[in-house]
N, CA, C and O atoms as a MOPAC input file, in Angstrom:
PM7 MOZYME 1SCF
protein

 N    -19.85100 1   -84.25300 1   -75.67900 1
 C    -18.94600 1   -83.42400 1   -76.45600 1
 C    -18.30000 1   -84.28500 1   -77.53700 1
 O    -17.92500 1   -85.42600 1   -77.26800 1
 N    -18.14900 1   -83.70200 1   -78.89100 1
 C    -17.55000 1   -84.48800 1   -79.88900 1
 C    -16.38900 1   -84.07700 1   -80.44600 1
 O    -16.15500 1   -84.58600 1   -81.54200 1
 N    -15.41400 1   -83.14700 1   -79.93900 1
 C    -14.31500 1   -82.63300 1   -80.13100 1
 C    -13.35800 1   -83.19100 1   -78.92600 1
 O    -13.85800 1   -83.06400 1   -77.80900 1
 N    -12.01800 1   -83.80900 1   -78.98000 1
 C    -11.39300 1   -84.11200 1   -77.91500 1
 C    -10.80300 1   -82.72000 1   -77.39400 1
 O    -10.45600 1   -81.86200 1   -78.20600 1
 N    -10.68000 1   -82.48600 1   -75.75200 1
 C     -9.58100 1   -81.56700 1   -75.22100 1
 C     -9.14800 1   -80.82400 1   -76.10900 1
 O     -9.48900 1   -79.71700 1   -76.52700 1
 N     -7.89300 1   -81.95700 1   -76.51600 1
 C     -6.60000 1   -81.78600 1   -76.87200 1
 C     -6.60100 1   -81.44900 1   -78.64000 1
 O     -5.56300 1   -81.44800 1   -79.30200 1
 N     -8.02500 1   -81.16400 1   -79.23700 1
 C     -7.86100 1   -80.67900 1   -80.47900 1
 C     -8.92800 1   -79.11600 1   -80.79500 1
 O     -8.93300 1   -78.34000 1   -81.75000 1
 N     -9.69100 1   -79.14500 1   -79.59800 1
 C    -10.27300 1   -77.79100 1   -79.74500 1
 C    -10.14800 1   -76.78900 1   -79.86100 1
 O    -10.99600 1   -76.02900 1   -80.32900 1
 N     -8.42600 1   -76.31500 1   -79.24600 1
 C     -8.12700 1   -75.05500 1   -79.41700 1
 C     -7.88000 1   -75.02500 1   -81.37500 1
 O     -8.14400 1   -73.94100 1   -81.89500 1
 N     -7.37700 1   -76.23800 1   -82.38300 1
 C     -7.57700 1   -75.94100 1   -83.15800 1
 C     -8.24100 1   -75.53900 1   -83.89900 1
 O     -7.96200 1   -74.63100 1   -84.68100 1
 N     -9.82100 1   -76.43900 1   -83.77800 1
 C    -10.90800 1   -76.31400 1   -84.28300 1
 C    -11.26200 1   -74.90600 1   -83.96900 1
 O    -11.98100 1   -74.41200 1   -84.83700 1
 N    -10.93800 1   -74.03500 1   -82.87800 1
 C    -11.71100 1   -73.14400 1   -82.53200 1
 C    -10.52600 1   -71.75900 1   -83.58300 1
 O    -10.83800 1   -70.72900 1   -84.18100 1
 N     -9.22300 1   -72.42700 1   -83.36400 1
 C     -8.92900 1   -71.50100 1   -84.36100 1
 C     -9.30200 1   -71.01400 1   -86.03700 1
 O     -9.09700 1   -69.89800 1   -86.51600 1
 N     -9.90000 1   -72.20100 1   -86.72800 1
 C    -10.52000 1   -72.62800 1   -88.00100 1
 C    -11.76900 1   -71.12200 1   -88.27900 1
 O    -12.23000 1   -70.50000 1   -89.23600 1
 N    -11.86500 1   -71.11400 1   -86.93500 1
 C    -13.37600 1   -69.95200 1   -87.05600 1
 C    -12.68700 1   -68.09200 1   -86.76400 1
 O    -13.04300 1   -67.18500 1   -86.01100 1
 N    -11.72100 1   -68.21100 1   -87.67500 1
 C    -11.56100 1   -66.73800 1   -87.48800 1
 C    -11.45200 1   -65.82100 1   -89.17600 1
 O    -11.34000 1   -66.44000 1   -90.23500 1
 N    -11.50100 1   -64.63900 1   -89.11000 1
 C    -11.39000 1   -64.17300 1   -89.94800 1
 C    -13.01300 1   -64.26300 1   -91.06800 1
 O    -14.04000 1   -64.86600 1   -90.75900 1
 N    -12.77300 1   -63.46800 1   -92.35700 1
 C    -13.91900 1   -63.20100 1   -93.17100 1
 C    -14.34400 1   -64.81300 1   -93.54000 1
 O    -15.43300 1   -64.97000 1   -94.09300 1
 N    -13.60900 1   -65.86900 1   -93.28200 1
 C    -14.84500 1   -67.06100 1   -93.52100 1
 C    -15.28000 1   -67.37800 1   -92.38800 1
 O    -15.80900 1   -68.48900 1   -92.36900 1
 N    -15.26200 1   -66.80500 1   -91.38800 1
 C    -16.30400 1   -67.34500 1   -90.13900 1
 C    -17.27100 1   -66.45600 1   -90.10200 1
 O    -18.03100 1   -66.61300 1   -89.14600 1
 N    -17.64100 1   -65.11500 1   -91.17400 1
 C    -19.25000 1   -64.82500 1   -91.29700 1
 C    -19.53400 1   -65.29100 1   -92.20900 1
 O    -20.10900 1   -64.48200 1   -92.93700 1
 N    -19.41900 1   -66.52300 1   -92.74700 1
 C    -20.02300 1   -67.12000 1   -94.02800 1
 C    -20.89100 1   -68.35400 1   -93.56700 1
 O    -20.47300 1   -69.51200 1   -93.55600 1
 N    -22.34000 1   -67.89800 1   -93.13400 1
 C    -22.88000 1   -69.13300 1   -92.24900 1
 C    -22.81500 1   -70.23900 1   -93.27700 1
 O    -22.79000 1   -71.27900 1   -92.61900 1
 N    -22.77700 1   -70.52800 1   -94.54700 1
 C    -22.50500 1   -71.38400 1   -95.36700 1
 C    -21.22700 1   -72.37400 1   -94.96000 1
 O    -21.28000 1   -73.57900 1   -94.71500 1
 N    -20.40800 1   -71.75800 1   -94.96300 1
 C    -18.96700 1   -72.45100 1   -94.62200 1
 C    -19.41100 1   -72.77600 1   -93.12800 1
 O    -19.27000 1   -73.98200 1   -92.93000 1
 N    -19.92200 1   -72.07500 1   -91.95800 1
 C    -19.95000 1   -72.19700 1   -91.01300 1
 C    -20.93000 1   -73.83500 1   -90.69800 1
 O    -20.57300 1   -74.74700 1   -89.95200 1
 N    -22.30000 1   -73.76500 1   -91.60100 1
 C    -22.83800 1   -74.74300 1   -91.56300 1
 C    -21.92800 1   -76.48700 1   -91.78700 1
 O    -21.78400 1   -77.48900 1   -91.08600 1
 N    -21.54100 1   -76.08700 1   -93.03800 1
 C    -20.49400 1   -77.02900 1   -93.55600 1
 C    -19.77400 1   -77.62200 1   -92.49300 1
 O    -19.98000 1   -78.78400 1   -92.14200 1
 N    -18.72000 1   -76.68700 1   -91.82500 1
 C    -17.80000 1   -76.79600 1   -90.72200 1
 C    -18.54000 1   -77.97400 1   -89.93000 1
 O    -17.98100 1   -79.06300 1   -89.79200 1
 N    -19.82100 1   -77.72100 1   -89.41200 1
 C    -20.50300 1   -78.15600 1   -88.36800 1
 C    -20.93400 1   -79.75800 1   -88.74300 1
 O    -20.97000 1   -80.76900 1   -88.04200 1
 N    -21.19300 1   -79.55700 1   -89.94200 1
 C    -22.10500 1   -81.11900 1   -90.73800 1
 C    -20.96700 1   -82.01300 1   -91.16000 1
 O    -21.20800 1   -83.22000 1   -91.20000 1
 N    -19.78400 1   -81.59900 1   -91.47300 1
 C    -18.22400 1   -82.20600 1   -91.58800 1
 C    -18.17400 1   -82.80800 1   -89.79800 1
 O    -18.10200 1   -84.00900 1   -89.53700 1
 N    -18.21700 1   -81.96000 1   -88.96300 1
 C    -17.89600 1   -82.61100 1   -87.94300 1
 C    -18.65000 1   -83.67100 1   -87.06400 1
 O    -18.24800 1   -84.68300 1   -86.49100 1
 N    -20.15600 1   -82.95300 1   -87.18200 1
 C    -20.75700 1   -83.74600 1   -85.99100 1
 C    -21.99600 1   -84.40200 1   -87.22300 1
 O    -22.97400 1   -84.80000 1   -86.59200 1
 N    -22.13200 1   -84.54800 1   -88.35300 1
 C    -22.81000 1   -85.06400 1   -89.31600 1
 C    -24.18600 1   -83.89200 1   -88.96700 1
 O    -23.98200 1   -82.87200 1   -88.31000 1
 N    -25.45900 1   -84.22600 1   -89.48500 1
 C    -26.57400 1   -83.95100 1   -89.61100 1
 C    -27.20900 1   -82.54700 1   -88.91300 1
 O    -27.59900 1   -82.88900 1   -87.79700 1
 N    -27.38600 1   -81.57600 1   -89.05000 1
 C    -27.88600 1   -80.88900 1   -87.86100 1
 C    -29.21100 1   -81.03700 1   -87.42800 1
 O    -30.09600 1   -81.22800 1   -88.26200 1
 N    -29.54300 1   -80.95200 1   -85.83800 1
 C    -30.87600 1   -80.74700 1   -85.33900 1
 C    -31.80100 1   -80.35200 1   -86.46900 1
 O    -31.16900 1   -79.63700 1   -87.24800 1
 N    -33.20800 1   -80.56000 1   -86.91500 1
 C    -34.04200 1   -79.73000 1   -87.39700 1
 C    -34.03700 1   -78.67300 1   -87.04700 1
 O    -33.73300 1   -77.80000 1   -87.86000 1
 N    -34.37700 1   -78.31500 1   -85.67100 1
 C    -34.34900 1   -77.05600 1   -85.10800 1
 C    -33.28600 1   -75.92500 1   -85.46900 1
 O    -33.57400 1   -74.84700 1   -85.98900 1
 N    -31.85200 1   -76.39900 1   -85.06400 1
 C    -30.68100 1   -75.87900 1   -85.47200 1
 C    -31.20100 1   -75.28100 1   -87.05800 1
 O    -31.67000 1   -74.19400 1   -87.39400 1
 N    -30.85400 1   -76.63200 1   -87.89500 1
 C    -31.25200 1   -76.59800 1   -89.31300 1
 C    -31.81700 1   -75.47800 1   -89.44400 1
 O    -31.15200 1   -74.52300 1   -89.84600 1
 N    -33.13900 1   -75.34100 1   -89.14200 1
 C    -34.00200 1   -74.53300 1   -89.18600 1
 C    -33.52000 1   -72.59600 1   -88.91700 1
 O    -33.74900 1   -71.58700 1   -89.58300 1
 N    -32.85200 1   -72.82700 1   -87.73300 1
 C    -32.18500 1   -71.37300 1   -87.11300 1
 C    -31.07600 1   -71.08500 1   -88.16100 1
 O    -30.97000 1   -69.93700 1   -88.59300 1
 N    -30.26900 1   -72.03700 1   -88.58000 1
 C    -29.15800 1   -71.47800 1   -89.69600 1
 C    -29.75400 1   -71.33600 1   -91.24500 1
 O    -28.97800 1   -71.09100 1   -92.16900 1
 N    -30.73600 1   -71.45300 1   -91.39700 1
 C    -30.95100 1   -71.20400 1   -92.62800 1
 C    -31.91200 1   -69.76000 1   -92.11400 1
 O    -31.96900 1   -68.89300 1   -92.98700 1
 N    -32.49700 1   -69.50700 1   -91.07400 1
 C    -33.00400 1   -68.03300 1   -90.90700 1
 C    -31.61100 1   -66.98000 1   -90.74600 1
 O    -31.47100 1   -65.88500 1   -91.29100 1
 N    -30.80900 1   -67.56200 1   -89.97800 1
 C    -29.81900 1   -66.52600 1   -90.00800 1
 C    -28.86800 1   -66.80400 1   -91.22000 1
 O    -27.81500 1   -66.24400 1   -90.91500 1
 N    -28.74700 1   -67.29800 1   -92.24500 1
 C    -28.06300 1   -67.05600 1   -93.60900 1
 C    -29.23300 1   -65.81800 1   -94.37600 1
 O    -29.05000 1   -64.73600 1   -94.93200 1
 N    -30.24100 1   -66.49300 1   -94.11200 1
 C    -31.08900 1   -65.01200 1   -94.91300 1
 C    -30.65800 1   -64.00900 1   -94.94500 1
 O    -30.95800 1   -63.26300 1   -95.87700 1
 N    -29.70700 1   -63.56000 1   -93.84800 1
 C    -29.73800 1   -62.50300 1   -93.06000 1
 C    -28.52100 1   -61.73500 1   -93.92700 1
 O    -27.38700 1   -62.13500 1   -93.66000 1
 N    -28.64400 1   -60.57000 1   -95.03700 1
 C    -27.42400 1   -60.11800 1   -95.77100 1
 C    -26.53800 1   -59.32700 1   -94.76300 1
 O    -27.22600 1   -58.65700 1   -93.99300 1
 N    -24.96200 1   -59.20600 1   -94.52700 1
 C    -24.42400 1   -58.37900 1   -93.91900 1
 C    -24.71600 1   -56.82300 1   -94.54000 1
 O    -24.52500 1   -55.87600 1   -93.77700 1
 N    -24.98900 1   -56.67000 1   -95.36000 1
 C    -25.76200 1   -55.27400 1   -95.87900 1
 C    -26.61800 1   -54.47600 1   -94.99100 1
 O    -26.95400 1   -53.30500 1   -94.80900 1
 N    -26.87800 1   -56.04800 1   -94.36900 1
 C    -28.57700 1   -54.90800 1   -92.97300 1
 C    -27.57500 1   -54.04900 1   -92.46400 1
 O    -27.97600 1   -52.91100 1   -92.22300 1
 N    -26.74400 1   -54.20900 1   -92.30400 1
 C    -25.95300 1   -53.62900 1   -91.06400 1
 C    -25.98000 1   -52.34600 1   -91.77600 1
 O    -25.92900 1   -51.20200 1   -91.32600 1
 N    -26.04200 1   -52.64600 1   -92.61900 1
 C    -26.43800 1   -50.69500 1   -93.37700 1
 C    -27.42300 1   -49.87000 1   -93.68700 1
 O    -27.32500 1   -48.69300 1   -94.03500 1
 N    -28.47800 1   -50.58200 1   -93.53900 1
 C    -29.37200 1   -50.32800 1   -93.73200 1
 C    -29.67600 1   -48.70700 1   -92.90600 1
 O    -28.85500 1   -48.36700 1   -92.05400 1
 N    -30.90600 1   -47.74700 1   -93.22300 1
 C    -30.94900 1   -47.13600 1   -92.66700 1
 C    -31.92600 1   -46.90600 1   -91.81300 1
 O    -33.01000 1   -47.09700 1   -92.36500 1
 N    -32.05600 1   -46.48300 1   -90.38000 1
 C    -33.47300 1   -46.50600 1   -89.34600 1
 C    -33.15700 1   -47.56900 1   -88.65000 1
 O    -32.07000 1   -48.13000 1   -88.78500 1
 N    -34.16900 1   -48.00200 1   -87.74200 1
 C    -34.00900 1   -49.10700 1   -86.92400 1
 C    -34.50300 1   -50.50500 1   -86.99400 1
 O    -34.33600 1   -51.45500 1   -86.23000 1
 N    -35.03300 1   -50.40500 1   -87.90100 1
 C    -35.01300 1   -51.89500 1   -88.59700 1
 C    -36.58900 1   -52.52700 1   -87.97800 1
 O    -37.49600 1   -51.93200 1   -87.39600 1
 N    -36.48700 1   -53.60200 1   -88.27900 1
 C    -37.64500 1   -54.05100 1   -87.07100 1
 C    -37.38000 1   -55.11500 1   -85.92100 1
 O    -36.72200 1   -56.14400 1   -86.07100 1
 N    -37.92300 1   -54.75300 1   -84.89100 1
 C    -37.66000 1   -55.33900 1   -83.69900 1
 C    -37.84000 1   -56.87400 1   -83.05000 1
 O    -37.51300 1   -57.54900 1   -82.07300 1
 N    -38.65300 1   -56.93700 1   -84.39400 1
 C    -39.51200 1   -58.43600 1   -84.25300 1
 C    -38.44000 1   -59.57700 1   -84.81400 1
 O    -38.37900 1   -60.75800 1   -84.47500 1
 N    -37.73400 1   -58.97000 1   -85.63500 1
 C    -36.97300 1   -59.56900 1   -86.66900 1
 C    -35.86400 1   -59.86800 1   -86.06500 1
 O    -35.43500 1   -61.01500 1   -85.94300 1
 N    -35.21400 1   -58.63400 1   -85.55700 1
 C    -33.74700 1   -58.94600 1   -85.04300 1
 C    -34.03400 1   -59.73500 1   -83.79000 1
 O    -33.17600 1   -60.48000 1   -83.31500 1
 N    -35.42400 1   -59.56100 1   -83.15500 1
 C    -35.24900 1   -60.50700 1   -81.77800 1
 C    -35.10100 1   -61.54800 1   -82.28500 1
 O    -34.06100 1   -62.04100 1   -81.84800 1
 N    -35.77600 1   -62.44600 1   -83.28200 1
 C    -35.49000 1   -63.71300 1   -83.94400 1
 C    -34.70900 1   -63.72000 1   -84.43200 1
 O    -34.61600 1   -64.76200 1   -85.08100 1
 N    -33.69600 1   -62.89600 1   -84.59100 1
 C    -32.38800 1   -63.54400 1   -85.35200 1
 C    -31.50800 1   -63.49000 1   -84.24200 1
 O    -30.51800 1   -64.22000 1   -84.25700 1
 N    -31.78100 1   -62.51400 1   -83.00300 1
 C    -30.46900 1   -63.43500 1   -82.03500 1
 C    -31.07900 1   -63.92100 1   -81.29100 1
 O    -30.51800 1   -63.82200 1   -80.19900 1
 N    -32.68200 1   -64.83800 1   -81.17900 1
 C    -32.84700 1   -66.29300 1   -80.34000 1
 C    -32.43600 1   -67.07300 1   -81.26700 1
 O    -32.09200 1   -68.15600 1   -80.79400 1
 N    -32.33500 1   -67.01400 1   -82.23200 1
 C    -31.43200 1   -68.05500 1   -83.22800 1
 C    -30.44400 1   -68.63700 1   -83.64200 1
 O    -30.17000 1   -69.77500 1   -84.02300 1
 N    -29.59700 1   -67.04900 1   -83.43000 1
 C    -27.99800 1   -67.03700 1   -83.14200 1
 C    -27.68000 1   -67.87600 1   -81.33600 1
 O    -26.99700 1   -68.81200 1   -80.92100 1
 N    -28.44500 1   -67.06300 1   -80.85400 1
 C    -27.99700 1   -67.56600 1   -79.69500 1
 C    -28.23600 1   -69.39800 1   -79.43200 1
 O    -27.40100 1   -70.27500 1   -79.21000 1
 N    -28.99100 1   -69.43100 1   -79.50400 1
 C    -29.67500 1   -71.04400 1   -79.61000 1
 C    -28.72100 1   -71.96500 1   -80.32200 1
 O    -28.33400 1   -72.92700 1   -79.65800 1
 N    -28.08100 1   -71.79600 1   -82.06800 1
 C    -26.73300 1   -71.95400 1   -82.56700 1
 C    -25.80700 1   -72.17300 1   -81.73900 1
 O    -25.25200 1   -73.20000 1   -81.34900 1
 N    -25.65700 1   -70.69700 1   -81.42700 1
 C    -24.40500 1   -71.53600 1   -80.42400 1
 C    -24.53000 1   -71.92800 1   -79.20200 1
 O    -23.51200 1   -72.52700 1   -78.85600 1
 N    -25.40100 1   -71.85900 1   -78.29200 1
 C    -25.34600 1   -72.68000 1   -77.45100 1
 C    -25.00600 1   -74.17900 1   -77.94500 1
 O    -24.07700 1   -74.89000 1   -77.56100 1
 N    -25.80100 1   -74.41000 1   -78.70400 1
 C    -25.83700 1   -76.12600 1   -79.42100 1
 C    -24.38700 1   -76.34600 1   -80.00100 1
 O    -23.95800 1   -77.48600 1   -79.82500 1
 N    -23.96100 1   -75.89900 1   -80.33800 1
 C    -22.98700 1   -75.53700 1   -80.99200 1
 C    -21.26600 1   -75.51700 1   -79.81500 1
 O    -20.15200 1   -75.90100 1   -80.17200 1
 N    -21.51700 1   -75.15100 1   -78.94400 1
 C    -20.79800 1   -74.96900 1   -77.19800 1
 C    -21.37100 1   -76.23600 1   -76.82100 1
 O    -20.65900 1   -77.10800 1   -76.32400 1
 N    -22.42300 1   -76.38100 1   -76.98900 1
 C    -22.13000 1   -78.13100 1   -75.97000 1
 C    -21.99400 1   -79.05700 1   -77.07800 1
 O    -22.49600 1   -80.16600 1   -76.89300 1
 N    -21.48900 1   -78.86800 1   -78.06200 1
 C    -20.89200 1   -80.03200 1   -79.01000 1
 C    -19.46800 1   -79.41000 1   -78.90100 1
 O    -19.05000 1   -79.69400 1   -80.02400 1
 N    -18.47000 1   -78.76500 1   -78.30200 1
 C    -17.40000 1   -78.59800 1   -78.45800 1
 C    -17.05900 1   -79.64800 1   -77.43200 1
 O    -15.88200 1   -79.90200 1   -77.17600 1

């Protein structure tokens, strides 16, 4: 873990509001703290920045293939992301 105890509840406050869906800032946040990300990671946050909050409007059901890869991606994020807290 690379966050002490005794400063996480701050850090964790940092992630609220309309800049914590900005995976941009969110990336940042992450490369400020723990330097470099995984390739892998790397890799998952630049698929889920693709991702416009607009889908959410989109109309019909989208495709299935897609959103499964965008939350093994999300999810995978933060797991990695939870064991660096």
């Amino acid at each position: 873990m690379s966050t002490p105890t005794g400063e996480r509840a701050d850090v964790l406050s940092t992630f609220r509001g309309a800049v914590a869906h900005n995976i941009d800032w969110l990336r940042e946040r992450l490369i400020q703290r723990i330097g470099r990300l995984p390739v892998g990671e790397n890799r998952y946050v630049s698929l889920v920045s693709s991702w416009s909050t607009d889908l959410r409007y989109e109309p019909g059901p989208g495709d299935v293939g897609d959103a499964t890869t965008f939350l093994i991606a999300t999810k995978s994020i933060l797991d990695w992301a939870n064991g660096r807290m």
